[in-house]
C-alpha positions as a Markdown table, in Angstrom:
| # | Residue | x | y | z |
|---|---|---|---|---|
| 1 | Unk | -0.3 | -11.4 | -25.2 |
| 2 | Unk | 3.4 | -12.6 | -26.5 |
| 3 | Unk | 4.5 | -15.4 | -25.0 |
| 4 | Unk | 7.8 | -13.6 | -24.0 |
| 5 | Unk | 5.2 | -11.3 | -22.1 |
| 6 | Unk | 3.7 | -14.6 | -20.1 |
| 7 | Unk | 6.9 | -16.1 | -19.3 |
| 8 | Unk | 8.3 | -12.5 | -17.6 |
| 9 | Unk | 4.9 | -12.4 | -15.5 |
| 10 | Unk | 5.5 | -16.1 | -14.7 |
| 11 | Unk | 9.0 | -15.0 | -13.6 |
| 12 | Unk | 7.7 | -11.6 | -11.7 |
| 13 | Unk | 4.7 | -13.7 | -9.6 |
| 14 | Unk | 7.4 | -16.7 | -8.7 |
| 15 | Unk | 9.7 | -14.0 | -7.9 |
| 16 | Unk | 7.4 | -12.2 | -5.8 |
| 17 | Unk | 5.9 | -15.7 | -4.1 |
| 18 | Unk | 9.6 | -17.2 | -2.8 |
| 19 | Unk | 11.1 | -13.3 | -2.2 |
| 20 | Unk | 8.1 | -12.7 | 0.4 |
| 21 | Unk | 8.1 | -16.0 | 2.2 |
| 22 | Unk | 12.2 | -14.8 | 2.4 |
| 23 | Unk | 10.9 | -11.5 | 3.8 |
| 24 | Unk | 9.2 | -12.8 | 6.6 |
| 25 | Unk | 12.5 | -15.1 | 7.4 |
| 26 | Unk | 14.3 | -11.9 | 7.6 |
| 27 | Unk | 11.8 | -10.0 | 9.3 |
| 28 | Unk | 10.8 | -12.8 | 12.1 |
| 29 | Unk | 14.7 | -12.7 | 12.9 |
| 30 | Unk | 14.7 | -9.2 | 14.2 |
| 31 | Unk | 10.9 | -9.5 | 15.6 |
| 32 | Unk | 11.9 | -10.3 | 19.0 |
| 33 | Unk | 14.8 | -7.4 | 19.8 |
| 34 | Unk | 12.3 | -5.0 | 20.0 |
| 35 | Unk | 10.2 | -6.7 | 22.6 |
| 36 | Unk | 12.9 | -7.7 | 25.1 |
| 37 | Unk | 12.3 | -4.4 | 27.3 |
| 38 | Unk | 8.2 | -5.6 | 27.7 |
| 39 | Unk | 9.4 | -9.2 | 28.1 |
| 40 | Unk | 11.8 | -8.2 | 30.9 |
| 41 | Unk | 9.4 | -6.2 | 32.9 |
| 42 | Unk | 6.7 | -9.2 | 32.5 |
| 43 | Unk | 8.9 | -11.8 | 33.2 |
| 44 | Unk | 11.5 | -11.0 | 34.9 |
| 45 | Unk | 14.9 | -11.9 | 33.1 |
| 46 | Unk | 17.8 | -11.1 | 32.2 |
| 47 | Unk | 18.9 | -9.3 | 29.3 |
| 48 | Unk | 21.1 | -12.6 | 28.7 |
| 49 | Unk | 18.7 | -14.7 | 28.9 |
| 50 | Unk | 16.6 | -12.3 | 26.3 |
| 51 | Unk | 19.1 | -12.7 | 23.9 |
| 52 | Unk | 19.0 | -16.4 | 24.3 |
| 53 | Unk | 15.5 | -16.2 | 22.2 |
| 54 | Unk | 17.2 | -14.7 | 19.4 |
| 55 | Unk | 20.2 | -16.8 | 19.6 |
| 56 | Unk | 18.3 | -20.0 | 19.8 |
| 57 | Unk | 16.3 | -18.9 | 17.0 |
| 58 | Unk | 19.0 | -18.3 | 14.8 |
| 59 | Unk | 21.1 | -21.0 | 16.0 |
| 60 | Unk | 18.4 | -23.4 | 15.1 |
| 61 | Unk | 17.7 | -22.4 | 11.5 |
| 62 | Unk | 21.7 | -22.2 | 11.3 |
| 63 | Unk | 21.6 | -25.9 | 12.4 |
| 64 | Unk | 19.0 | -27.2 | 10.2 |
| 65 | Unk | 19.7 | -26.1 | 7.1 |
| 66 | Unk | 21.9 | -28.5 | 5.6 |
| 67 | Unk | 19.4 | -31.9 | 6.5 |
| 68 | Unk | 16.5 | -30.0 | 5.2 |
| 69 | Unk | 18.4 | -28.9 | 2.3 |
| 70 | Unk | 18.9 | -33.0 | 1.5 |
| 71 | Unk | 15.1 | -33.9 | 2.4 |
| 72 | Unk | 14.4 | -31.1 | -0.3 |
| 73 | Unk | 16.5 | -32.7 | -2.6 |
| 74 | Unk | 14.7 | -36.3 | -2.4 |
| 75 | Unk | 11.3 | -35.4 | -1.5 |
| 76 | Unk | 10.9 | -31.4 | -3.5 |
| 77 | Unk | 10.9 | -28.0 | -2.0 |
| 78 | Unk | 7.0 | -27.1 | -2.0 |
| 79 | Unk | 5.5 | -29.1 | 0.7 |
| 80 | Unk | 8.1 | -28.0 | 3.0 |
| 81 | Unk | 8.0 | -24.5 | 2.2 |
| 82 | Unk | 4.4 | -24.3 | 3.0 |
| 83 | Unk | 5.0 | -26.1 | 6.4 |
| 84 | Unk | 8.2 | -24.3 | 7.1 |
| 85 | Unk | 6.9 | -20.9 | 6.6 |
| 86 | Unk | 3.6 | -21.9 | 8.4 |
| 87 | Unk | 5.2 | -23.3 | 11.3 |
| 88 | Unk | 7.8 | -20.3 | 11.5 |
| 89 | Unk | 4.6 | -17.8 | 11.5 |
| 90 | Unk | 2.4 | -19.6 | 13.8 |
| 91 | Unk | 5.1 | -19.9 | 16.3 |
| 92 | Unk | 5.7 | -16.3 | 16.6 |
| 93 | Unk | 2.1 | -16.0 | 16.9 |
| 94 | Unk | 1.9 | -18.5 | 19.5 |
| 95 | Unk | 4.2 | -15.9 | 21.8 |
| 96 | Unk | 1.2 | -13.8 | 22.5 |
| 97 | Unk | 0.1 | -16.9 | 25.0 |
| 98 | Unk | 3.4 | -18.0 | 26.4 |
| 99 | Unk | 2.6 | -17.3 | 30.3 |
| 100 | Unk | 6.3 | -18.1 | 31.0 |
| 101 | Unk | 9.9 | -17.0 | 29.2 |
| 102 | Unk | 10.6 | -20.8 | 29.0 |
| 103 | Unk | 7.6 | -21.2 | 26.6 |
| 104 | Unk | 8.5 | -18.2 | 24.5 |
| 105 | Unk | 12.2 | -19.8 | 24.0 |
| 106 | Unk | 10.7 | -23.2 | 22.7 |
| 107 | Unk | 8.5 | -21.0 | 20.9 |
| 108 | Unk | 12.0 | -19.7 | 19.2 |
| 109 | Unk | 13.1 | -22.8 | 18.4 |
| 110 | Unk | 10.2 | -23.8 | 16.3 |
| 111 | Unk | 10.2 | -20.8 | 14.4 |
| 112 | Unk | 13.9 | -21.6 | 13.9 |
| 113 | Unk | 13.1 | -25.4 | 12.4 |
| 114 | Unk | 10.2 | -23.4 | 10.3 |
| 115 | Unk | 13.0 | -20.7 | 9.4 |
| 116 | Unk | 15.5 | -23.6 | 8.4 |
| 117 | Unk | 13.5 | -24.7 | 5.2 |
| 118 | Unk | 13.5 | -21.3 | 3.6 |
| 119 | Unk | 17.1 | -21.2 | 1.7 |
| 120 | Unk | 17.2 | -24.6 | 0.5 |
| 121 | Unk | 13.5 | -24.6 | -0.5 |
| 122 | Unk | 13.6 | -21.0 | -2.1 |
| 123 | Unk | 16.8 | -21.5 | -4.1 |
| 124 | Unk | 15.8 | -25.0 | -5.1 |
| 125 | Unk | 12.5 | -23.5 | -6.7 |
| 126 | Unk | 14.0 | -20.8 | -8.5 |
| 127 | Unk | 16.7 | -23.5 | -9.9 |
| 128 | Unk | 13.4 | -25.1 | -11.6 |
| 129 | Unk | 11.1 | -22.6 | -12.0 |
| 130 | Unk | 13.0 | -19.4 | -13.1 |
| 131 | Unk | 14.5 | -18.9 | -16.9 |
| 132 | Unk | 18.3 | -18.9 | -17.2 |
| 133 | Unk | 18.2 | -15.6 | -18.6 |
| 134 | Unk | 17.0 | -14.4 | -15.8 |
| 135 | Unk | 18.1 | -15.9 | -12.9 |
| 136 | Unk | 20.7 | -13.5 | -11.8 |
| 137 | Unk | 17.5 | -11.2 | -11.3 |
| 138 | Unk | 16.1 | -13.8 | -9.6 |
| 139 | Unk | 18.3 | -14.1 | -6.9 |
| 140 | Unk | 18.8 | -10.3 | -6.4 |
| 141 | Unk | 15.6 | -9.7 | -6.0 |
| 142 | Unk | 15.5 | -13.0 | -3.1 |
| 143 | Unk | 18.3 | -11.3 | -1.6 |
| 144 | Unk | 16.5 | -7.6 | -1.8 |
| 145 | Unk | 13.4 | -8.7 | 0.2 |
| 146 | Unk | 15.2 | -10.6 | 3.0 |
| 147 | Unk | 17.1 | -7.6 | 3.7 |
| 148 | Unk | 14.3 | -5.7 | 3.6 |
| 149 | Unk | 12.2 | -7.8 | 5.9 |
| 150 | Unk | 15.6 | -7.0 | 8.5 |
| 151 | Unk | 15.2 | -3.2 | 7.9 |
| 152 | Unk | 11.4 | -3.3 | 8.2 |
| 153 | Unk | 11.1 | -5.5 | 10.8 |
| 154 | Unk | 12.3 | -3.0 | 14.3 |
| 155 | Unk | 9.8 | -0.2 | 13.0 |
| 156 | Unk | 6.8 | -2.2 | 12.3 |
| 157 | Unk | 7.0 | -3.7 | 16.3 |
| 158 | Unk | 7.9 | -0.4 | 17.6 |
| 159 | Unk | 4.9 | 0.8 | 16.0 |
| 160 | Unk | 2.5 | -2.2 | 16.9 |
| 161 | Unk | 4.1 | -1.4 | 20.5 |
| 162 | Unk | 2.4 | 2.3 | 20.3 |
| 163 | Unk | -1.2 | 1.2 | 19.6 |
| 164 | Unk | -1.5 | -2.9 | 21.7 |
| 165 | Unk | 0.5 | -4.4 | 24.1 |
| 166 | Unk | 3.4 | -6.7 | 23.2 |
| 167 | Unk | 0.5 | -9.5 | 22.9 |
| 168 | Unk | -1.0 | -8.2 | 20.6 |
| 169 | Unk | 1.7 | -7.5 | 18.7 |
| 170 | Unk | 3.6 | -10.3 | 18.3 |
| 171 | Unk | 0.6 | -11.7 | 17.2 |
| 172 | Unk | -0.2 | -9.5 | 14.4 |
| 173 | Unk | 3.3 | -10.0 | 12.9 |
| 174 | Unk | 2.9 | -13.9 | 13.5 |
| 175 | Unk | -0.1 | -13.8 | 12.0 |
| 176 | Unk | 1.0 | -12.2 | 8.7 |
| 177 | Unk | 2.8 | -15.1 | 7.2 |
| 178 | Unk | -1.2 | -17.3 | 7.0 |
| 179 | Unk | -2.0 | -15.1 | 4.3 |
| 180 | Unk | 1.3 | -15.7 | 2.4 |
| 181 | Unk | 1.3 | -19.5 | 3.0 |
| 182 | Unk | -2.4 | -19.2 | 1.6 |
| 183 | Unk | -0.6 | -17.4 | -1.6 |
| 184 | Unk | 1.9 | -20.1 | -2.1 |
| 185 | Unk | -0.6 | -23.1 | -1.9 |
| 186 | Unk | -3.1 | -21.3 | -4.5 |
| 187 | Unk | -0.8 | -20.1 | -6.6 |
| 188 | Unk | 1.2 | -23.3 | -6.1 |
| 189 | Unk | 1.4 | -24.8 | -9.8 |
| 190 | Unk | 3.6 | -21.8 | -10.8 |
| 191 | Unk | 6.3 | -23.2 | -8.3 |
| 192 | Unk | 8.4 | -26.2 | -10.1 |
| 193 | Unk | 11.2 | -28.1 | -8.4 |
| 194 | Unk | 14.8 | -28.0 | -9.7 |
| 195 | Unk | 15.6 | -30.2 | -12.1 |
| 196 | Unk | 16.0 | -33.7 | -10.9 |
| 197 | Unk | 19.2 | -36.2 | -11.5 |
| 198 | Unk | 19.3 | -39.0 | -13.4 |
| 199 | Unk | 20.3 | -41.2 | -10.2 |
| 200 | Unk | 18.6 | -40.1 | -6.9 |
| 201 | Unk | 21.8 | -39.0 | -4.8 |
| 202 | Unk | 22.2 | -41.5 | -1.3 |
| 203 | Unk | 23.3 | -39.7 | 2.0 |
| 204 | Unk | 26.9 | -40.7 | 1.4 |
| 205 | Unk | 27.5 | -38.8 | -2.1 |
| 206 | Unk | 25.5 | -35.9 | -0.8 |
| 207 | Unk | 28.3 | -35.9 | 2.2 |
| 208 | Unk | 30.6 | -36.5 | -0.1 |
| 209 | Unk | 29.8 | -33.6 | -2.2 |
| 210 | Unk | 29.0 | -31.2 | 0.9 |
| 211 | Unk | 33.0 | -31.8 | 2.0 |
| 212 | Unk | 34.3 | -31.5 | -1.7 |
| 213 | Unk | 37.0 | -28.9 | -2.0 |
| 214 | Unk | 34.6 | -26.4 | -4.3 |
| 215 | Unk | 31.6 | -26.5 | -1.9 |
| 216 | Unk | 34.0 | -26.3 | 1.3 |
| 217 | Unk | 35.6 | -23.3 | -0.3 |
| 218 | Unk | 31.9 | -21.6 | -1.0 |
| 219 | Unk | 31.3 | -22.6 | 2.4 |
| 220 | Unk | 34.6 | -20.4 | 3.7 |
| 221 | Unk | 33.6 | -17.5 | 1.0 |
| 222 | Unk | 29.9 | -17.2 | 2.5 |
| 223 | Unk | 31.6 | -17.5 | 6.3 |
| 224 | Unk | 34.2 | -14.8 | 5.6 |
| 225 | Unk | 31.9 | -12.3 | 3.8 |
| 226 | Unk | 29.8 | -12.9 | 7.0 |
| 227 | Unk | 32.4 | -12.0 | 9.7 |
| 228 | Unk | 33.4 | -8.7 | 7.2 |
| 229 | Unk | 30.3 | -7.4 | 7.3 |
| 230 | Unk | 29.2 | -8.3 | 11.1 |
| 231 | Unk | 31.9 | -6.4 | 12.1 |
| 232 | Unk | 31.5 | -3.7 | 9.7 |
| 233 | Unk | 27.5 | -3.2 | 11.2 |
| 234 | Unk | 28.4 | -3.7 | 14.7 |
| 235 | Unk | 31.4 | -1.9 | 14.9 |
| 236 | Unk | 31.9 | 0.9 | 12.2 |
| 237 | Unk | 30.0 | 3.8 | 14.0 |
| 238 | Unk | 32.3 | 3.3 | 17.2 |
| 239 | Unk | 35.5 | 2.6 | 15.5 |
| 240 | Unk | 34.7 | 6.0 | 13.7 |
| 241 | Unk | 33.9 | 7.5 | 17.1 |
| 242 | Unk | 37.3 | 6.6 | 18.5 |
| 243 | Unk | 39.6 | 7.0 | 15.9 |
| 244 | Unk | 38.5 | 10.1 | 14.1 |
| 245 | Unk | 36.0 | 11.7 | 17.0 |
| 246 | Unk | 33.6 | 11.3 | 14.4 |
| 247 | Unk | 29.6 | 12.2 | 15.9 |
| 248 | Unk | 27.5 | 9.7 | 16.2 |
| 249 | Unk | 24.7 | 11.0 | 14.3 |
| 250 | Unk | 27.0 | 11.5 | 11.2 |
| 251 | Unk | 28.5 | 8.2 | 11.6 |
| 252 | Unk | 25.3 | 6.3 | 12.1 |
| 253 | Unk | 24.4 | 7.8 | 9.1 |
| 254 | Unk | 27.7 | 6.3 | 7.1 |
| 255 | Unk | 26.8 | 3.3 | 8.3 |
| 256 | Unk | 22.9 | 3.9 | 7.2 |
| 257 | Unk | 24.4 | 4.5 | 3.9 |
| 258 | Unk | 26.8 | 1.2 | 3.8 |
| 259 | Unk | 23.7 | -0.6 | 4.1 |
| 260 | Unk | 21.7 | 1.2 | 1.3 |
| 261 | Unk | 24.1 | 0.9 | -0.8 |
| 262 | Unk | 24.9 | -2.8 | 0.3 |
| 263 | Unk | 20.7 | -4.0 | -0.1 |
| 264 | Unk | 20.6 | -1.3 | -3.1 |
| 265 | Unk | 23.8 | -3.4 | -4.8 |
| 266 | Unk | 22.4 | -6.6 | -4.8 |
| 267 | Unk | 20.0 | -5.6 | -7.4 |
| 268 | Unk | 22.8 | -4.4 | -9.5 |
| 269 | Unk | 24.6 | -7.4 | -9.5 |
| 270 | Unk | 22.0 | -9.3 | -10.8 |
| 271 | Unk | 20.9 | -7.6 | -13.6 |
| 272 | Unk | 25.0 | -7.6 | -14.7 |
| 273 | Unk | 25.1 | -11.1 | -13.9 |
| 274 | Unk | 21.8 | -11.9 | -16.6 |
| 275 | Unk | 23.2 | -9.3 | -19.4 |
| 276 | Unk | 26.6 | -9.1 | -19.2 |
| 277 | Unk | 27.3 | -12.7 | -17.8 |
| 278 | Unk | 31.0 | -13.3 | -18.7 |
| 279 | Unk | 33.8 | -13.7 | -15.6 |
| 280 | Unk | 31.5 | -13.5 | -12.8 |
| 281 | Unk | 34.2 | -14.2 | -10.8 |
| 282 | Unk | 36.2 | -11.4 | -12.3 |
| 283 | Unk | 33.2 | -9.0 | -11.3 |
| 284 | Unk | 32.7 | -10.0 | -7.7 |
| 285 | Unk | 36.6 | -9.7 | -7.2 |
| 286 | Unk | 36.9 | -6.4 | -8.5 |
| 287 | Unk | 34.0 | -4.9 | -6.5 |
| 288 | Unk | 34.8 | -6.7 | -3.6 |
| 289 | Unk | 38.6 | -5.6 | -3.9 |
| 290 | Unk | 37.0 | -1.9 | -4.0 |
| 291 | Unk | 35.2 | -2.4 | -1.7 |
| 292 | Unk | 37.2 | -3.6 | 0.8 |
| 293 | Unk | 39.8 | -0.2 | 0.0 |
| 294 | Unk | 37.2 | 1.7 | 1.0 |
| 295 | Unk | 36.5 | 0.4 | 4.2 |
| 296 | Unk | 40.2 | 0.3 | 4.9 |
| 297 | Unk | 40.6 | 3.9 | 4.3 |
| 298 | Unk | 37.7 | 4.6 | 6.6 |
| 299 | Unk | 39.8 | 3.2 | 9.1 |
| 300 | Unk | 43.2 | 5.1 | 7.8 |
| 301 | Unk | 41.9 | 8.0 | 6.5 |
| 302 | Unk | 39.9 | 11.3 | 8.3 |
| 303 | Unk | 37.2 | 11.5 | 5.4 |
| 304 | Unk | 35.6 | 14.8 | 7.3 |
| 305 | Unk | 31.8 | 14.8 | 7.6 |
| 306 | Unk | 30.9 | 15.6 | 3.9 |
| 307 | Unk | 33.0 | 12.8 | 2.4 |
| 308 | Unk | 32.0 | 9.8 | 5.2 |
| 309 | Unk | 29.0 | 9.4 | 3.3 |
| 310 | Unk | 30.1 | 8.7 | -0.3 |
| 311 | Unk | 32.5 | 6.6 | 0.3 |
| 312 | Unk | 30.4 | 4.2 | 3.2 |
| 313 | Unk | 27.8 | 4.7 | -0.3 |
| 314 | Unk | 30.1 | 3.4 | -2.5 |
| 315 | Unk | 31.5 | 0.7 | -0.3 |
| 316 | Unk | 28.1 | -0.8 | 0.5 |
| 317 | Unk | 27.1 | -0.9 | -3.1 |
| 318 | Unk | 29.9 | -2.5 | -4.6 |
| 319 | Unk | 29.4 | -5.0 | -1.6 |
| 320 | Unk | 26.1 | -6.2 | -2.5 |
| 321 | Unk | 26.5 | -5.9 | -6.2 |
| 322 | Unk | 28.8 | -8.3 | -6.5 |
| 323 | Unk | 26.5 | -11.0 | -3.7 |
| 324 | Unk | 24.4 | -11.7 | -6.1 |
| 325 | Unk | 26.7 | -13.1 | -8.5 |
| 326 | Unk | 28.0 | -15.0 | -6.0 |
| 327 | Unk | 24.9 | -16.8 | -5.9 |
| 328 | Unk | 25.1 | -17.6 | -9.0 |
| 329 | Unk | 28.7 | -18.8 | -9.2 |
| 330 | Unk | 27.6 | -21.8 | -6.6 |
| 331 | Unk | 24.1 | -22.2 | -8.2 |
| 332 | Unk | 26.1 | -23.1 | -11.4 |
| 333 | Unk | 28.3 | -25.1 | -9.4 |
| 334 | Unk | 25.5 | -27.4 | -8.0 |
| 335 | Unk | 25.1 | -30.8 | -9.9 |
| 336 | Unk | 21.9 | -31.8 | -11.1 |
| 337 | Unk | 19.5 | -32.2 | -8.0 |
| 338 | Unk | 21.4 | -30.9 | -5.3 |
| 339 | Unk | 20.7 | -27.6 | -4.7 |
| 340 | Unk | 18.7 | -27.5 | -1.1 |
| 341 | Unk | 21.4 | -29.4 | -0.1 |
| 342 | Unk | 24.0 | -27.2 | -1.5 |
| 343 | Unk | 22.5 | -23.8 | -0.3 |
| 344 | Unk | 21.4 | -25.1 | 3.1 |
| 345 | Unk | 25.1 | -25.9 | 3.8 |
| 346 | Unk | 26.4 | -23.3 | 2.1 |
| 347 | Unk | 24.0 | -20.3 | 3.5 |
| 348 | Unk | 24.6 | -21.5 | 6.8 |
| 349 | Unk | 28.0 | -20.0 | 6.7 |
| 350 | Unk | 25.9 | -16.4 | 6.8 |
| 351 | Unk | 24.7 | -16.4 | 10.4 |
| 352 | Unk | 27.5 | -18.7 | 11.7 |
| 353 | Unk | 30.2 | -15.7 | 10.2 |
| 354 | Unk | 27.9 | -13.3 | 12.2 |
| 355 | Unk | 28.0 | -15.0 | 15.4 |
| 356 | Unk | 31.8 | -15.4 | 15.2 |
| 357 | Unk | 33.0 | -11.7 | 15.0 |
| 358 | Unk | 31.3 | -9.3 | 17.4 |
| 359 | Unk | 33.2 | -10.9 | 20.7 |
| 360 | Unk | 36.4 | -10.4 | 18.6 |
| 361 | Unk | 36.0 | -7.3 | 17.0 |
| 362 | Unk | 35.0 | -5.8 | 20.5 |
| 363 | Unk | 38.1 | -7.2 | 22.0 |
| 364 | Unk | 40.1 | -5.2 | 19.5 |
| 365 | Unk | 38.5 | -2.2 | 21.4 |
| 366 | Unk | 38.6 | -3.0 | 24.5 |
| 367 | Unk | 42.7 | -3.2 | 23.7 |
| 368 | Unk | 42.9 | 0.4 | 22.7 |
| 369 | Unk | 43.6 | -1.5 | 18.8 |
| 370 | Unk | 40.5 | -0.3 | 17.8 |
| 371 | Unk | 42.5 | 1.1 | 14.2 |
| 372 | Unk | 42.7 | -3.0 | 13.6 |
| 373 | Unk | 39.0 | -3.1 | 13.2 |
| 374 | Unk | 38.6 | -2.3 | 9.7 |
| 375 | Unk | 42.0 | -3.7 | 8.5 |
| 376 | Unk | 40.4 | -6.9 | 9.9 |
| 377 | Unk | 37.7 | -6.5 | 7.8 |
| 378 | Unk | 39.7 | -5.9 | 4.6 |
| 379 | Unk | 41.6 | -8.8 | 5.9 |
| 380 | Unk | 38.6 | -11.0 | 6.1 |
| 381 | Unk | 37.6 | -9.8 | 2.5 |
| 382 | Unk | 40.6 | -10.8 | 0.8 |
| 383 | Unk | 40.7 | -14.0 | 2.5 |
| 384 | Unk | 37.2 | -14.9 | 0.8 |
| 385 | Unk | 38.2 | -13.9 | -2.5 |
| 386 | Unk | 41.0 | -16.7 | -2.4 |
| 387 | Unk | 38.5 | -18.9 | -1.3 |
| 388 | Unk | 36.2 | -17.7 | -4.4 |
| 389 | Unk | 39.2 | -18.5 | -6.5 |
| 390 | Unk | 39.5 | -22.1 | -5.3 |
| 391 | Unk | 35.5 | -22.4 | -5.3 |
| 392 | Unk | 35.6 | -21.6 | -8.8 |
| 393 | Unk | 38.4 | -23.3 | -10.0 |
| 394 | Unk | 37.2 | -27.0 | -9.1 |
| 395 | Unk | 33.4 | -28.5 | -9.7 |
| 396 | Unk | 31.6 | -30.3 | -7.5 |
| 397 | Unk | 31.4 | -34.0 | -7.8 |
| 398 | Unk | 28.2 | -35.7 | -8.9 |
| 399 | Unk | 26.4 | -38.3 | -7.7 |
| 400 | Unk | 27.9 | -41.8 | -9.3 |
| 401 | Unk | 26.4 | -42.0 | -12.5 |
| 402 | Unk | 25.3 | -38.2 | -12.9 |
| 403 | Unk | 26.7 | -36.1 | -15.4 |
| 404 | Unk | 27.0 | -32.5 | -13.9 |
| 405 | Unk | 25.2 | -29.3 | -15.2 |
| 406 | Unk | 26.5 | -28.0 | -17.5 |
């Protein structure tokens, strides 16, 4: 066989390796919801203190992020990407014995520090370990499967839930990730770390390159895109309900189709990002500029029934396409060495925007301003392409006596 051939199955199995360790992330995250009705009838809380689990959960990997991203960085992604995802599967597992709420919520927050490892650890291996030419790829398809562990991961309880008791299956799902930790230590020697500087980086440059202006602004991009789209998912089928007496079944289906076309996109964006290259920065801000119209007219304009869809389609494509190169935008902007670091701060922007809008946007209803909703969003959207601007405009600062990547 060629050795073209060899180097794309090298590519596929390393892409398949990280992107399912990234689905289980994903999928753990959304795990719980599902079982708060069981754990509220066995326990007896409160639906608040249900959503504390996920909360704590999130909050934690949120948290962590940015220190495991620099003990990445000096001691190599591989040994913590076994233990993290280990740790973050055993610990859901470990729910199907908690004989009190108060051990399933600890339980959370060790499957949060587990959780925490995955984005600097995944991106920092496919820095080293994936060809240039097809990194863009790369990261799409990373993106593809966390998404998809989110959309799997509410039908795969709810149908554990029909055939065992909640027991039972939270401990199936936990128990799913051995088997992939088992695939990353065999296959192990495909996995290579990024490429390593010169001069090993001291906690005060890798502070001092976290609060650059570049990174700060990728920091605000990631944050911004966040809010848009949290309040785009929480809100978009009752905005449509109140402004435009839209049924829920059509818009739940709009919004169905936003996020097809948003997990659909992502793919798209890489493959443009590894053939056509170029502006990236060009691409993301013209899809993300019609992107945000489109949203904006859904929340100026009647579309009818037939129409809704298309256009919530469209929107959600040109969304994720243009994520991807994103990605890729702040992978090239990492100096030699520093990308856990990088993406752990970064990518911590994601749930942070998430948290931050759904109080807000809900406000906006409560007010009778519900028609500000999706301005908002366009709002929000603009706001991070400035922000993309000024990311892309500067380079981060290396570590003294490291020459950056070219």
């Amino acid at each position: 066989m060629s050795e073209p051939a060899l180097t794309s199955r090298r590519d596929a199995r390393i892409c398949a390796l990280i992107g399912t360790g990234h689905f289980l992330s994903h999928f753990y995250m959304l795990t719980l919801p599902p079982l708060f009705l069981a754990w509220r009838d066995d326990f007896g809380v409160s639906f608040a203190m249900l959503g504390l689990a996920v909360a704590l959960m999130s909050g934690t990997t949120a948290l962590l992020q940015t220190p495991v991203g620099f003990l990445v960085d000096r001691y190599g992604a591989r040994p913590f990407l076994v233990g993290g995802t280990l740790l973050m599967a055993l610990s859901i597992a470990a729910m199907a014995f908690a004989d009190s709420y108060w051990m399933v919520l600890a339980l959370a927050v060790l499957s949060g520090v587990g959780n925490s490892v995955i984005h600097p650890a995944d991106y920092a291996i496919l820095a080293g370990s994936i060809r240039k030419e097809f990194m863009g790829r790369a990261f799409a398809i990373h993106t593809f499967t966390g998404n998809l562990g989110f959309a799997m991961a509410p039908p795969t309880v709810a149908l554990l839930l029909l055939a065992m008791d909640w027991r039972g299956a939270v401990l199936v799902v936990g128990l799913l990730g051995v088997p992939v930790v088992a695939a990353i230590l065999v296959q192990s020697r495909i996995l290579s770390d990024q490429p390593k500087a010169r001069k090993a980086a001291g906690p005060a440059d890798g502070a001092r390159l976290l609060t650059s202006r570049p990174i700060l602004a990728f920091f605000a991009f990631f944050l911004l895109s966040a809010m848009a789209g949290s309040g785009i998912t929480a809100f978009l089928i009752t905005v449509l309900g109140v402004l435009w007496t839209t049924p829920v079944a059509i818009a739940s289906v709009a919004l169905t189709g936003y996020m097809l076309g948003n997990t659909s996109g992502t793919l798209v964006g890489g493959w443009w990002a590894d053939k056509r290259g170029g502006n990236l920065l060009l691409f993301v801000v013209t899809l993300t500029s019609i992107a945000s119209g489109l949203i904006l007219s859904m929340g100026l304009v009647d579309w009818g029934e037939w129409l809704l869809l298309p256009v919530a389609l469209v929107a959600g494509l040109c969304m994720g396409a243009s994520r991807t190169p994103r990605d890729v935008m702040l992978k090239d902007a990492c100096p030699p060495g520093e990308v856990g670091k990088v993406f752990g701060f970064v990518s911590a922007g994601l749930p942070l925007g998430s948290a931050i809008m759904p109080v807000p946007m809900g406000l906006l209803i409560d007010f009778g301003l519900a028609v500000l909703v999706l301005p908002v969003v366009a709002l929000l959207l603009a706001l991070s392409l400035l922000c993309a601007g000024v990311a892309r405009g500067g380079r981060a600062p290396a570590p003294r006596g490291v020459q950056p990547a070219e």
